[in-house]
C-alpha positions in Angstrom: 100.3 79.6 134.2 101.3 82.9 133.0 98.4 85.2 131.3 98.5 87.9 129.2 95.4 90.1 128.1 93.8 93.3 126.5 90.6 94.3 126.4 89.5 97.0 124.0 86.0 99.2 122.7 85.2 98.9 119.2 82.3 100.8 117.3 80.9 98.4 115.2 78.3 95.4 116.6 79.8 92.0 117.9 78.7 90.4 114.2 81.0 92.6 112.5 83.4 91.8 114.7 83.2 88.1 114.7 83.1 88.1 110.6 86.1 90.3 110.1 88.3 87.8 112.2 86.5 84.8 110.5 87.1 86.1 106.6 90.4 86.0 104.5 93.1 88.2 105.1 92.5 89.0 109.3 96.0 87.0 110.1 97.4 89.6 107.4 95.9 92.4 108.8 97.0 91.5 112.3 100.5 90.4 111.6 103.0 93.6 112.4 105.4 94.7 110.4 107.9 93.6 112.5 107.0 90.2 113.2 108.4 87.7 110.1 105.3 85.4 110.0 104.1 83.3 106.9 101.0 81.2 106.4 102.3 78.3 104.7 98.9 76.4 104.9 95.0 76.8 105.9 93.1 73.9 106.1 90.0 76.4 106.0 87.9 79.1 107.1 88.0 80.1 110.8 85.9 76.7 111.8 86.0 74.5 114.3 89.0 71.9 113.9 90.6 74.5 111.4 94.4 74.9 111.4 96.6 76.8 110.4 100.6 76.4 109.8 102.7 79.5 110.2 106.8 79.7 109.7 107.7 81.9 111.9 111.5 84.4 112.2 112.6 83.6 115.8 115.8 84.8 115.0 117.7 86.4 111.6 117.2 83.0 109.2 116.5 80.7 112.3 112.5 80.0 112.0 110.2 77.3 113.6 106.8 76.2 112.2 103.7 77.1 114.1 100.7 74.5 114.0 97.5 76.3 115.2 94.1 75.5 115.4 90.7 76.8 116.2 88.7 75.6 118.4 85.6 76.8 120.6 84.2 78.8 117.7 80.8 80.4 118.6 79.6 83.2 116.5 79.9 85.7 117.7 81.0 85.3 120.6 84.3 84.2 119.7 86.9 81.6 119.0 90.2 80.5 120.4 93.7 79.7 118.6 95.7 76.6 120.1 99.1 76.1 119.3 100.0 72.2 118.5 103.6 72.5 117.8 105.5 76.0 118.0 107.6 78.2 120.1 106.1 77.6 123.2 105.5 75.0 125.3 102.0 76.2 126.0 100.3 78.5 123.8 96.2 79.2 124.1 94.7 82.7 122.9 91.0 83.3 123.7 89.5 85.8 121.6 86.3 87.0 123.4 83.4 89.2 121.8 80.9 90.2 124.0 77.9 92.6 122.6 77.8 96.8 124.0 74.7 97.6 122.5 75.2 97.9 118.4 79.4 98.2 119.4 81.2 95.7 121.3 84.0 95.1 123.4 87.1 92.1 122.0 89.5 90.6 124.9 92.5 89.0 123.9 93.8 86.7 126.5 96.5 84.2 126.2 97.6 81.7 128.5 101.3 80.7 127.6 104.0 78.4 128.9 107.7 80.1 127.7 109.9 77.4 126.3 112.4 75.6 128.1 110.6 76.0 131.8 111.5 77.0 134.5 114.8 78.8 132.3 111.9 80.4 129.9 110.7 82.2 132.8 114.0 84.3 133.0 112.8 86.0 129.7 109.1 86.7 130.6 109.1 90.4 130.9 110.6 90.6 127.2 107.8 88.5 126.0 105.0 90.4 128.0 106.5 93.6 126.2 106.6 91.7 123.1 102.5 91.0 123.0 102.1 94.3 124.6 103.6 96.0 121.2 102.0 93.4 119.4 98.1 93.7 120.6 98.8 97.6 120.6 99.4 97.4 116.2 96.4 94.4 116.6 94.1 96.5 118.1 94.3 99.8 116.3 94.5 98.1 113.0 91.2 96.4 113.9 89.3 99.3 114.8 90.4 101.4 111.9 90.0 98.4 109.8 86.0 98.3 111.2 85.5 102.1 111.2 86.9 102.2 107.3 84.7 99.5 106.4 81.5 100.4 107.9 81.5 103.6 105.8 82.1 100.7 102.7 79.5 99.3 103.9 76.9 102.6 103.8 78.5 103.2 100.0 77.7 99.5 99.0 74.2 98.8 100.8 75.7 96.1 102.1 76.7 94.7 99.0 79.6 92.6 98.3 81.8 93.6 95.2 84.4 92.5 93.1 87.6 93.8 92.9 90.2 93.2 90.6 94.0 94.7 91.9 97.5 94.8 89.7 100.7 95.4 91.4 99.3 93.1 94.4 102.4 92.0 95.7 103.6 95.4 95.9 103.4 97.3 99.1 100.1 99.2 98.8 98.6 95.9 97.2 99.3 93.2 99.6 97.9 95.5 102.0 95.1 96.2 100.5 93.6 92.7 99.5 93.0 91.6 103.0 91.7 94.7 103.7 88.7 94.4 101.3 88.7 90.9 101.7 87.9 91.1 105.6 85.4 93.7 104.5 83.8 90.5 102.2 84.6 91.4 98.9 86.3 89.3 96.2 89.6 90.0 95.1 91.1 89.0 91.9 95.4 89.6 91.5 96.3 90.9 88.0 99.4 88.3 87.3 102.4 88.5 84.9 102.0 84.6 84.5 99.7 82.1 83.8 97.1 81.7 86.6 97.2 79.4 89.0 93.6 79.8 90.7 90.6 81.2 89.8 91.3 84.6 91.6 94.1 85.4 89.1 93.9 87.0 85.8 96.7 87.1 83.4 98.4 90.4 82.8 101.2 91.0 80.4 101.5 94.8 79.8 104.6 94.6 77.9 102.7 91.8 75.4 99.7 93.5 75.6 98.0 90.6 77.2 94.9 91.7 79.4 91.8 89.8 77.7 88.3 92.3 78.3 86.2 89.4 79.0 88.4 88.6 81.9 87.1 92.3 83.7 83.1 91.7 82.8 82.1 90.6 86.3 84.6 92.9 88.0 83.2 95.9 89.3 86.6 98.2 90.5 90.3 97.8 88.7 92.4 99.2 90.9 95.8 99.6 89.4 98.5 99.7 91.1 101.8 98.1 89.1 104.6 100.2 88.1 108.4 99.5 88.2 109.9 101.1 91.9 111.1 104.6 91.0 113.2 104.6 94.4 115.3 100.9 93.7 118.9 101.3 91.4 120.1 104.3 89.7 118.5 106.1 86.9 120.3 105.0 83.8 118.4 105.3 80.8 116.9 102.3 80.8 115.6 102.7 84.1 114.1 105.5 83.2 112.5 103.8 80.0 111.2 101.0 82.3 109.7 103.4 85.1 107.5 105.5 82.1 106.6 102.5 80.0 105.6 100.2 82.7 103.0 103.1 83.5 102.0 104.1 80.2 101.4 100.3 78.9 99.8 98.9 81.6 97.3 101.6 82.0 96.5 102.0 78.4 95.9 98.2 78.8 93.3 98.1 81.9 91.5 101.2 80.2 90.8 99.4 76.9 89.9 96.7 78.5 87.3 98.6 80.5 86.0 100.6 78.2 85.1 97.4 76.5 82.6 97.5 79.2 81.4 101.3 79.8 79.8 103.2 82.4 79.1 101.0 85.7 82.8 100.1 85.8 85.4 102.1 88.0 89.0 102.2 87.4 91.4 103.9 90.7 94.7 104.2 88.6 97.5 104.6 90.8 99.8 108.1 90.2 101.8 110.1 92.5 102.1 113.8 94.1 104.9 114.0 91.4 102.6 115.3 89.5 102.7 119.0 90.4 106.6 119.1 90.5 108.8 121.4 93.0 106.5 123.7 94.4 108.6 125.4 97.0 106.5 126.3 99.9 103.4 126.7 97.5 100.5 124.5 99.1 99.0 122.5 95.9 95.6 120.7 95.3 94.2 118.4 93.0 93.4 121.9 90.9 96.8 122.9 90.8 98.7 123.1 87.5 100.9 120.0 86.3 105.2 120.3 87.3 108.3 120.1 85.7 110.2 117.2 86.2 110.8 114.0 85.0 108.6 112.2 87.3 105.9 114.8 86.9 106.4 114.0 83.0 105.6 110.6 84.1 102.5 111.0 85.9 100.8 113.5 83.5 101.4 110.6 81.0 100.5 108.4 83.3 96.8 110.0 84.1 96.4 110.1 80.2 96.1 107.1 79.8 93.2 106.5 81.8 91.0 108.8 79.1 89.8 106.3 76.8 88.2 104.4 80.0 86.7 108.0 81.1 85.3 108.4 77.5 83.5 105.4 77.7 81.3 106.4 80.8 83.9 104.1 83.4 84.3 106.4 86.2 88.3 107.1 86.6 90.3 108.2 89.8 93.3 109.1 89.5 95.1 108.6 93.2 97.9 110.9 93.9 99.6 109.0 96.1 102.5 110.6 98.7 105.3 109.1 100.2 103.8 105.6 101.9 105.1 105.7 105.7 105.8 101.7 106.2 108.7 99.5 107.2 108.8 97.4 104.3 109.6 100.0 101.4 110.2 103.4 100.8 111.7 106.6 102.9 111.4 105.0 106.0 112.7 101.6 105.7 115.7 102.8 104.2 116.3 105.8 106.8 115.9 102.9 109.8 119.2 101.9 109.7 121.4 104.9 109.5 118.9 106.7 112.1 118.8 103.8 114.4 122.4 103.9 115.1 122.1 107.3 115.6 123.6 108.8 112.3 120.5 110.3 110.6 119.3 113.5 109.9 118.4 115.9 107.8 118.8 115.9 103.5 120.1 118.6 102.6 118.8 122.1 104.1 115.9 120.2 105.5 113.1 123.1 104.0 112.0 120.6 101.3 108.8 119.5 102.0 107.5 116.2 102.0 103.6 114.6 101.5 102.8 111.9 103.0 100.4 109.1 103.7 100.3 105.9 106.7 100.1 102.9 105.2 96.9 101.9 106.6 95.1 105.5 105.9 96.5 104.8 102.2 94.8 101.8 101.6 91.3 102.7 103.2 91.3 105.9 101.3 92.0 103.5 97.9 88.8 101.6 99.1 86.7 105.0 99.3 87.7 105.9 96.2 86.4 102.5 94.5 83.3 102.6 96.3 82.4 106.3 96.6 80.2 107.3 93.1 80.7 111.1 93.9 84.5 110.8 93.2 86.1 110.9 90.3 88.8 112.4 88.6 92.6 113.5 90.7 92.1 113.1 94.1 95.2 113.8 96.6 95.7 110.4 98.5 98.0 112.4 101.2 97.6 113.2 105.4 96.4 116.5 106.1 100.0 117.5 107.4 103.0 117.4 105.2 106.6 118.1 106.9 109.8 119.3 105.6 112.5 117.1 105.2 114.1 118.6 108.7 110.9 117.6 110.7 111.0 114.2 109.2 114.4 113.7 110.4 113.7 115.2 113.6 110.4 113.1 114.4 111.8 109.7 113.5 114.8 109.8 116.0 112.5 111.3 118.5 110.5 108.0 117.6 113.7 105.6 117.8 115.3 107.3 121.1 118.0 108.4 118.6 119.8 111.8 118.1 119.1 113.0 114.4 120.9 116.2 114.0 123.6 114.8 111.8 123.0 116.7 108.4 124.0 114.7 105.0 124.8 117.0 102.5 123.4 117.5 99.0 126.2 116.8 97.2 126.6 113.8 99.2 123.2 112.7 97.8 124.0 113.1 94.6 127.4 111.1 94.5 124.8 108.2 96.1 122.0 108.1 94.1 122.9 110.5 90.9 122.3 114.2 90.7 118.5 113.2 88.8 117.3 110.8 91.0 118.6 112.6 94.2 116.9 115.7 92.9 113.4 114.2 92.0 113.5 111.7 95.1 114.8 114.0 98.0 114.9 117.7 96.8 111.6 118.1 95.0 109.3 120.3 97.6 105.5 119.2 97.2 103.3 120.2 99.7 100.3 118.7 98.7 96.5 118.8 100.6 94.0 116.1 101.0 91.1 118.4 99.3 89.0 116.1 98.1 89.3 113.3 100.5 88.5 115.7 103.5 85.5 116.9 101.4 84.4 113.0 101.1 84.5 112.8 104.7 87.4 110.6 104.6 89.0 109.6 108.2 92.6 109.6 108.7 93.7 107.4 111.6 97.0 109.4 111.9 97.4 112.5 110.8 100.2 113.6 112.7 103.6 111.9 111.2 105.0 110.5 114.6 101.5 108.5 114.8 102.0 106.8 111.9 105.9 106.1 112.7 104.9 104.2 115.7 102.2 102.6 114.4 104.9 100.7 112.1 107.5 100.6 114.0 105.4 99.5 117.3 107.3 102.3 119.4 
């Protein structure tokens, strides 16, 4: 039977290991971006007999459903996953913990029979390159993920906290819940509806709907809603719905937590918009507000946090770059023109760009709910911007692809209207992490290319 299987070091002791697989959110955490994968249903927690039952994209809108379960679960030594029904006509993944002192080393090893045997055999190098990309994102995701949360860990004492997160089904917020929730916190999801379980609390912005008593045993807001600045064109009611989404529900979450006072801590999403076109000017979080729509937007934005500030909550406001991931933003929409070998870049190419990989992005929005010492604007960017030309130049060199085809200006602005062209693509903000660096913050990729492959599993 055909075997496949990694073996990698991890810092952190083989108990940490063994409960970061076993709480919520590791199958999230360990799903690429690539792979289409749902959870449709969990009978459990990672326990013996548990299973688990998984839709999964084989092809475009042809899926199967994937029955697994657990079984041989020994903490911490490990656990295996055994496939019931699914893709394959053998499927068992052994995930093996064994103890290096206070780190560890995890072996993934699967024994699989391809579907349709002895025909599924034609295509087993593609799948052998398949989990090769795979356990490669798998891996590094769960080291960072243990690294990130040890330092949680030496913030907290240890102690579990409560976190309540709007905008969760957003990019940044659907990533971040299972982070904190491998980590062993509780999550609640600020919801534009009725709740349906007892981690949801209702959250109307527009109707003013965010009841105080709802926050009392939460310990960290961390705000995240807002409508997408880069989806449609900027009529005026876009506009209108991009500022007052902002401005209402922060004003909301502030009064509710300065119903509360000091022992509260509110991370209130804002962006590097904030300082404006800057040229080749570097900027930190001292640096002088910008002109601009947008930065309009997020000085109003910050504002609103004051009232929970005044009443002793301590406020971060997280300047957040442009998110490197293949679900939203810059990058998912360049894939296509660039894969086929038509991108390159805006423009002259000198504007310059600050950015963030998705997983640094979300473990720096931890820190900044659990460190005490930061408060305030805090830059939530890599240590290396690029201009727009380098961008263009290290994605095709990422996707095999030639990217010297330049789109011109004016062609951006026929697109996507001269405004949003011009706040989107031809404002230059080249902004520096100076306050995460100073908290000792980690980046896992600080070079652009890393985090490119990282999501795209190049």
């Amino acid at each position: 039977m055909p075997r496949f299987a990694r073996r990698i070091h991890i810092p952190a002791p083989a108990e940490d290991v063994f409960a970061w697989h076993a709480n919520d959110g590791a199958f999230e955490r360990l799903t690429p971006p690539w792979e289409r994968v749902e959870v449709v249903h969990r009978t459990g927690p990672l326990a013996e007999g548990m299973r688990a039952t998984m839709r999964v994209n084989l092809l475009g809108p042809i899926a199967q459903q994937w029955v697994a379960e657990h079984v041989d679960v020994k903490a911490p030594q490990g656990f295996t996953d055994r496939q019931l029904t699914g893709p394959f006509s053998r499927w068992e993944h052994q995930h093996r913990i064994e103890r290096d002192g206070d780190e560890s080393w995890l072996e993934d090893a699967i024994d699989f029979e391809p579907p349709l045997p002895p025909l599924g055999r034609v295509g087993m190098p593609l799948v052998r390159a398949k989990l090769a990309r795979m356990f490669d994102y798998r891996h590094e995701v769960t080291v960072g993920d243990l690294r990130g949360q040890r330092r949680l860990r030496e913030l907290t004492g240890g102690d579990k906290r409560k976190i309540a997160i709007s905008g969760s089904s957003g990019l940044l917020g659907r990533t971040l819940t299972p982070y904190l929730t491998t980590a062993g916190h509780e999550v609640k999801r600020l919801v534009r509806r009725t709740p349906r379980s007892a981690d949801e609390i209702r959250f109307e912005p527009e109707a003013g709907v965010l009841d105080p008593a709802d926050l009392a045993d939460v310990d960290v807001v961390i705000h995240l809603a807002g409508e997408n600045v880069g989806d449609g064109r900027w009529s005026d009611a876009k506009r209108a719905r991009i500022l007052r989404s902002r401005v209402a529900g922060t004003r909301l979450v502030a009064a509710a937590l300065a119903e509360h006072g000091p022992g509260k801590t509110l991370v209130s999403a804002s962006g590097v918009g904030y300082y404006g076109h800057r040229g080749d000017e570097v900027v930190s979080e001292r640096s002088e507000p910008g002109d601009g729509f947008l930065a309009d937007v997020c000085q109003r934005w910050e504002g609103e946090t004051e009232p929970a500030a005044a009443a002793g909550v301590r406020v971060v406001n997280a300047r957040i770059g442009v998110v490197i991931s293949l679900d939203d933003g810059a990058l998912g929409k360049l894939l296509l023109p660039f894969s086929l070998g038509l991108g390159g870049p805006i423009g002259g190419g000198h504007t310059w760009m600050s950015w963030i990989g998705l997983q640094d992005a979300v473990r720096a929005l931890a820190l900044l709910a659990f460190d005490p010492r930061l408060d305030g604007p805090v830059n939530v960017v890599a240590p290396q911007p690029v201009q727009n030309r380098d961008f263009a130049r290290t994605l095709g060199r990422v996707l095999r692809r030639p990217a010297f085809i330049p789109l011109p200006r004016v062609a951006t602005e026929l697109m996507l209207g001269r405004e949003r062209a011009r706040e989107l693509l031809f404002t230059s903000t080249r902004a520096e992490p100076t306050r995460l660096q100073a908290a000792d913050f980690v980046f896992q990729h600080e070079r652009l290319e890393l985090a490119m492959r990282h999501v795209l599993g190049r």
